[in-house]
C-alpha positions as CSV (number, residue, x, y, z in Angstrom):
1,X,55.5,127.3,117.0
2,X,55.8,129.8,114.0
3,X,59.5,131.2,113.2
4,X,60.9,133.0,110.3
5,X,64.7,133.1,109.3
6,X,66.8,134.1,106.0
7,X,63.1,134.5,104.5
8,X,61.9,130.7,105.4
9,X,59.4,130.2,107.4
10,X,58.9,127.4,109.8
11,X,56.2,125.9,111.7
12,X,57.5,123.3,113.9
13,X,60.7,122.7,112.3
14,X,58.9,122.2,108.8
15,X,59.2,124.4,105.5
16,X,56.5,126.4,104.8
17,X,55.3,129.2,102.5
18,X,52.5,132.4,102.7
19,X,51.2,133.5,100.1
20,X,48.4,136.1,98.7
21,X,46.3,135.6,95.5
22,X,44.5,138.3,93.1
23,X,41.2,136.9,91.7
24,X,39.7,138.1,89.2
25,X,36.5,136.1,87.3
26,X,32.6,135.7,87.4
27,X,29.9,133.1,88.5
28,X,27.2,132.5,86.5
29,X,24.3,130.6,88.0
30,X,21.0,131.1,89.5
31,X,20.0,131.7,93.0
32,X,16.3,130.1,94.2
33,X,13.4,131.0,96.5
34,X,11.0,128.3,96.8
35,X,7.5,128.4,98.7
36,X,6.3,124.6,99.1
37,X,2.2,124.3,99.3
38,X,2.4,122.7,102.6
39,X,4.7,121.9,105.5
40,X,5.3,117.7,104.8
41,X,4.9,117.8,100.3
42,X,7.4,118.5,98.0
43,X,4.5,120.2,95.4
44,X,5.9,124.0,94.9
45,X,3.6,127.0,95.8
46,X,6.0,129.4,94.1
47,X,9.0,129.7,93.0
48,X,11.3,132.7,92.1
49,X,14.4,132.2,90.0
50,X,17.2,135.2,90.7
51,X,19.5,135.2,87.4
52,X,23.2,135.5,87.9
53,X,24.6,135.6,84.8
54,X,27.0,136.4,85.0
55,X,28.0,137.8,87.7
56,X,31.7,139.3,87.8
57,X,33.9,139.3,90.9
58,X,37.6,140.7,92.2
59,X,39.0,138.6,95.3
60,X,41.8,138.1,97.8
61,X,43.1,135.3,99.5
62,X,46.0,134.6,102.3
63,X,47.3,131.1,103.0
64,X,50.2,129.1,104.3
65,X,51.0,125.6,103.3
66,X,53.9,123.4,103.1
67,X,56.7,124.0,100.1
68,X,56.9,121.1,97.7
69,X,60.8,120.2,98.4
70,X,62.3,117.1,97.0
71,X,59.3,115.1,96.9
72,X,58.3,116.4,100.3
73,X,54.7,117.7,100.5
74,X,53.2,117.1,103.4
75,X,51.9,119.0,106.9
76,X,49.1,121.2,107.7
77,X,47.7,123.8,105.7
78,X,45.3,126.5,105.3
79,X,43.8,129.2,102.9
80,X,41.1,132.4,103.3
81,X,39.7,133.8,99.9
82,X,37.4,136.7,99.5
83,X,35.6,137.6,96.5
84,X,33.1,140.5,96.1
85,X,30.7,140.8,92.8
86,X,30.1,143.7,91.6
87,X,26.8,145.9,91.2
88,X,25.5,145.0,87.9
89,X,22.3,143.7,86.4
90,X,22.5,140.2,86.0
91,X,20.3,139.2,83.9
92,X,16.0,138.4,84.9
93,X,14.0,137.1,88.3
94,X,11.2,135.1,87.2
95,X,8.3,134.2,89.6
96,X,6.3,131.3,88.7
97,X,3.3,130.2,90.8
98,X,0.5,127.6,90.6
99,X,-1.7,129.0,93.0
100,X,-4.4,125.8,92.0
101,X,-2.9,122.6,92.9
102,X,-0.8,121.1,89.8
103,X,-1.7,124.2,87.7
104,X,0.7,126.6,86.6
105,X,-1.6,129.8,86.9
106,X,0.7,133.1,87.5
107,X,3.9,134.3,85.6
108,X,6.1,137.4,85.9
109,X,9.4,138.6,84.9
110,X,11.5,141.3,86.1
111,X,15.2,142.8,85.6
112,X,17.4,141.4,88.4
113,X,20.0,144.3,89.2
114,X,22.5,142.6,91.7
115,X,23.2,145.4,94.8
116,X,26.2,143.2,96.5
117,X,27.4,139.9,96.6
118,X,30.4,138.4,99.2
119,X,31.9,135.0,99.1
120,X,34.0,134.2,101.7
121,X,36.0,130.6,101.9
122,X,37.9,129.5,105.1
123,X,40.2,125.8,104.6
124,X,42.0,123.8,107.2
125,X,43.7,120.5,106.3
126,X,46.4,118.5,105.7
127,X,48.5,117.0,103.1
128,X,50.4,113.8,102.4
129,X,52.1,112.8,99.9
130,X,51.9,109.8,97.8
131,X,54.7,109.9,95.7
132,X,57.0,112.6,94.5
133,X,54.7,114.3,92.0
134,X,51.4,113.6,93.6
135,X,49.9,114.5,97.4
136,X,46.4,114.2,99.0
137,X,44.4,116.5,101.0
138,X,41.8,116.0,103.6
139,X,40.3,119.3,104.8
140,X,37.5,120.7,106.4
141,X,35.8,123.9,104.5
142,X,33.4,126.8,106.0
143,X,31.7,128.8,103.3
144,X,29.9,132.2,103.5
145,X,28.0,133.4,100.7
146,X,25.6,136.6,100.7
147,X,23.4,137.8,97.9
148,X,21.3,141.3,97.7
149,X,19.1,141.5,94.4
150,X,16.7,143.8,93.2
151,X,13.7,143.5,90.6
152,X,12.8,146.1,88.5
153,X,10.4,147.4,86.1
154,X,9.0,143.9,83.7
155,X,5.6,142.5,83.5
156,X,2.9,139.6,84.8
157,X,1.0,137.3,82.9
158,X,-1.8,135.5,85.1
159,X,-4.5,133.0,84.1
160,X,-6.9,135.0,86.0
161,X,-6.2,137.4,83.3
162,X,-6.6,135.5,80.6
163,X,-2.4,135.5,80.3
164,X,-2.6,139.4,79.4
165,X,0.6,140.9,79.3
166,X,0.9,144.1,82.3
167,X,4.2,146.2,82.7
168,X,5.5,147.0,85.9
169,X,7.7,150.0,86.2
170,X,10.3,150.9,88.7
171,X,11.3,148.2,91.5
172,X,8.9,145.5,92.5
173,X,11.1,143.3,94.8
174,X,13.8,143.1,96.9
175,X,15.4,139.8,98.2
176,X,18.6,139.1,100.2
177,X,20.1,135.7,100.6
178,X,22.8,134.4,103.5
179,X,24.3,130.5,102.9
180,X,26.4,128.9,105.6
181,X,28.1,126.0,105.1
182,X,30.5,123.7,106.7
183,X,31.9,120.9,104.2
184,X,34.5,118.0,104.4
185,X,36.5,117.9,101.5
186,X,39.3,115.7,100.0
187,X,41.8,117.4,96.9
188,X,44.1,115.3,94.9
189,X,46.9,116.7,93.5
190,X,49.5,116.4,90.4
191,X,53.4,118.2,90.3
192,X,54.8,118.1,86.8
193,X,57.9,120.9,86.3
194,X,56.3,124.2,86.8
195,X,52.7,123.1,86.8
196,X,50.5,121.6,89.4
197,X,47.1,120.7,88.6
198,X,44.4,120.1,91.4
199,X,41.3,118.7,91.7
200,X,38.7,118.4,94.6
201,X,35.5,117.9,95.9
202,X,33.3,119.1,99.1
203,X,30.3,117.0,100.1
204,X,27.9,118.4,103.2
205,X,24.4,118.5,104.6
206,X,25.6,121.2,106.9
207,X,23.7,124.1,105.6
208,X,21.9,126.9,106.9
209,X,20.4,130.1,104.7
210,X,18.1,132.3,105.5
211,X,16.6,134.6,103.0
212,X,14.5,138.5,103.6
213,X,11.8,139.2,100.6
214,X,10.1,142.2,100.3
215,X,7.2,142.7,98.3
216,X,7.4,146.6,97.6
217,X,3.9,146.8,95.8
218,X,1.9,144.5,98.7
219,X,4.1,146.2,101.6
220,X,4.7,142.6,102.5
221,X,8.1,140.9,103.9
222,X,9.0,136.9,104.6
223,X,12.2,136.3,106.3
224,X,13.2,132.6,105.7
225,X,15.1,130.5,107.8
226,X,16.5,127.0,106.2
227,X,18.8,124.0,107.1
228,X,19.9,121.1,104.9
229,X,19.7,118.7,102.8
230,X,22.5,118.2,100.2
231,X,25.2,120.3,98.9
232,X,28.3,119.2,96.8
233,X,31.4,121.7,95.1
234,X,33.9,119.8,93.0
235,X,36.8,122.4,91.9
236,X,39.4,122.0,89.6
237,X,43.1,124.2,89.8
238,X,45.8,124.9,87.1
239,X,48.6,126.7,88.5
240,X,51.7,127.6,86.8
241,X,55.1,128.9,88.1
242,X,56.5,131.9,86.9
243,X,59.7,132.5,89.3
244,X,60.1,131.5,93.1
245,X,57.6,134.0,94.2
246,X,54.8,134.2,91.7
247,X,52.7,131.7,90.5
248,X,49.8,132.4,87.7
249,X,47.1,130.3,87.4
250,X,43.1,129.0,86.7
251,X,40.6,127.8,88.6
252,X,37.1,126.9,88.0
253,X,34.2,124.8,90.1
254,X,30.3,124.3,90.1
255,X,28.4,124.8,93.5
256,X,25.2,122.8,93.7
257,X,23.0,122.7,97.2
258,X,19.3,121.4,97.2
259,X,16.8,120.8,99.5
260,X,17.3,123.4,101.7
261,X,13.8,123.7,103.8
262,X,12.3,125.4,106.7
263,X,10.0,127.8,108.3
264,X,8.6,131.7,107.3
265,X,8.4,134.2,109.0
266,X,5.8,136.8,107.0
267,X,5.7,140.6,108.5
268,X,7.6,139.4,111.5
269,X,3.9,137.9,112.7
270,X,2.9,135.2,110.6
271,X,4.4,132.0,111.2
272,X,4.4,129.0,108.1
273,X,6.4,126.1,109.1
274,X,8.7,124.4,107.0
275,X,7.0,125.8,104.0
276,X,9.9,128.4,103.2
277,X,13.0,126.6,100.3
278,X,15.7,127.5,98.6
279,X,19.1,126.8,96.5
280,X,22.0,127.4,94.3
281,X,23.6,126.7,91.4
282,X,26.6,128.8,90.8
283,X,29.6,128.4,88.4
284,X,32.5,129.6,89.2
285,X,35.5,130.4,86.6
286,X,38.5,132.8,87.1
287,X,42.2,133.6,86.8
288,X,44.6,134.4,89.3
289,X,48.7,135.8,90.5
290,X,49.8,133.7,93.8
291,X,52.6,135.9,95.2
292,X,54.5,133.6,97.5
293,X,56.4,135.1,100.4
């Protein structure tokens, strides 16, 4: 039961607080596409390396938690934030190949011009607290991220070329990424005055991407669909309060997830199993207003 009186509100006869945040930040990272030689090794085929760095970002986020009230913290909480990057070029894709078994043979480079990118966070949980500066939180995390990138113009460098240099002009590839993930996570947290620093961590194999590549200059397209292995996000949150309804603040974590494996899928024909990878690692720093209502 959710009620509101003399601006309080209350869920279940306990004292809670909405609120809505301004982001504003970048990531700066690198987004992977991996091609494994065969279906059961670990021995990389190819492997294309998306630069984003950095990649800039506005967002939004809605939550409700419990109000920190004479050493009371605790009860159910939960948070939404949405963060979109913005067009830009972000720096290089490099493709690296090794066409002959433990031989690096082909090599090109290309500039990575981002299209769109959306981040989107979901948190449910609960806090207790420990004592009447410091609380804990259990919660359970789902996590959307999408990536559309573009490489244009560069060069290739290929042994069966004797390593000469050729320039490519105007757009070469396109490639568009989709990670799902659904994380347990725990957050400790420290109240001094006005300032309440947070830290936490989420920890999942629960991962899913999948991943469209087209080759413009071969007319050739592989749609990738992935699950697993290992993916980990610690965070780390300085907030400060400016009056009863505003809070200003920091926030900053690393995203890592590895081992994400599975089939290919190439001109919608073509099926290679469990030969299709990819990953992440992505930064994250930015600054923020909390309005609380």
């Amino acid at each position: 039961m959710i009620s509101a009186a003399y601006g309080e509100t209350t869920v279940y006869g306990k004292p809670y607080a909405f609120s809505g945040t301004v982001y504003t930040g970048f990531y700066y990272g690198t987004s992977y596409e991996i091609v494994y030689r065969d279906s059961r090794g670990g021995e990389y085929l190819s492997e294309l390396q998306w630069e984003l760095k950095p990649l800039l970002f506005m967002g939004l986020g809605l939550s409700l938690e419990p109000i920190h009230s004479s050493g009371k913290y605790r009860g159910f909480f939960t948070s939404l934030n949405l963060k979109a990057g913005l067009p830009a070029v972000t720096g290089t894709m490099e493709d690296r190949d090794w066409l002959i078994p433990g031989t690096f043979t082909n090599f090109s480079s290309h500039t990575n011009r981002l299209n769109a990118a959306v981040l989107l966070t979901v948190d449910a949980g609960y806090s207790f607290s420990v004592t009447d500066r410091f609380f804990l939180r259990v919660f359970s995390s789902l996590d959307y991220s999408y990536f559309k990138m573009e490489g244009w113009n560069g060069y290739r460098s290929y042994a069966e070329d004797n390593w000469e240099i050729i320039p490519f002009s105007g757009q070469v590839i396109r490639y568009t990424q989709h990670w799902f993930l659904f994380s347990p996570g725990i957050c400790a947290g420290f109240i001094l005055d006005r300032l309440t620093i947070k830290g936490a961590v989420k920890v999942t194999p629960f991962i899913f991407c999948t991943g469209e590549d087209d080759h413009l200059l071969t007319s050739t397209r592989y749609n990738d669909y992935m699950i697993g292995t290992f993916a980990i996000e610690p965070a780390l949150d300085l907030s400060y309060t400016l009056s009863p309804h505003l809070e200003g603040g920091f926030a900053c974590s690393y995203r890592f997830i590895t081992g994400t494996r599975g089939n290919t899928v190439e001109n919608y024909s073509n099926y290679y199993l469990n030969t299709a990878g990819a990953g992440l690692r992505l930064f994250e720093s930015s600054i923020y207003l909390k309005f609380v209502f």
